[in-house]
N, C-alpha and C positions, 0 to 999 in steps of 0.2 A: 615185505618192508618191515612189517611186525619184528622178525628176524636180526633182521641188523640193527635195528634200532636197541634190540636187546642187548646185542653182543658191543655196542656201541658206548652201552649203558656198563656194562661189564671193564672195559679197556681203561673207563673215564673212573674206576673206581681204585683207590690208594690198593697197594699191594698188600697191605695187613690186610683190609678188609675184604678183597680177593681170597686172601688164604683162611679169612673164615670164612666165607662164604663156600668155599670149595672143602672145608671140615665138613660145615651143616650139609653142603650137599650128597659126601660119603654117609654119615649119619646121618643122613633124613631120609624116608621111603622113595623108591623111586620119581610118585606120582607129583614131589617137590622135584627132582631134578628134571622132568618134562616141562613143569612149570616155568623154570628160570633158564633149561631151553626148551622153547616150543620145536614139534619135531615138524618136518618140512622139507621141502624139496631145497639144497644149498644152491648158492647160483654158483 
């Protein structure tokens, strides 16, 4: 549930601020982009 709630949180955000968030997450270390998706079984 954690899961979609993320990706939920993601969809609900303006496309600018999707495309920085998807800048920091190439430039950020991995251990961020686990963060903002947590890894998990998909349904």
């Amino acid at each position: 549930q954690l899961l979609d709630l993320s990706e939920n949180r993601l969809q609900e955000l303006p496309r600018d601020a999707f495309r920085g968030l998807t800048a920091k997450t190439k430039a950020a270390p991995q251990p961020t982009a686990l963060r903002l998706r947590p890894a998990g079984p998909r349904p």
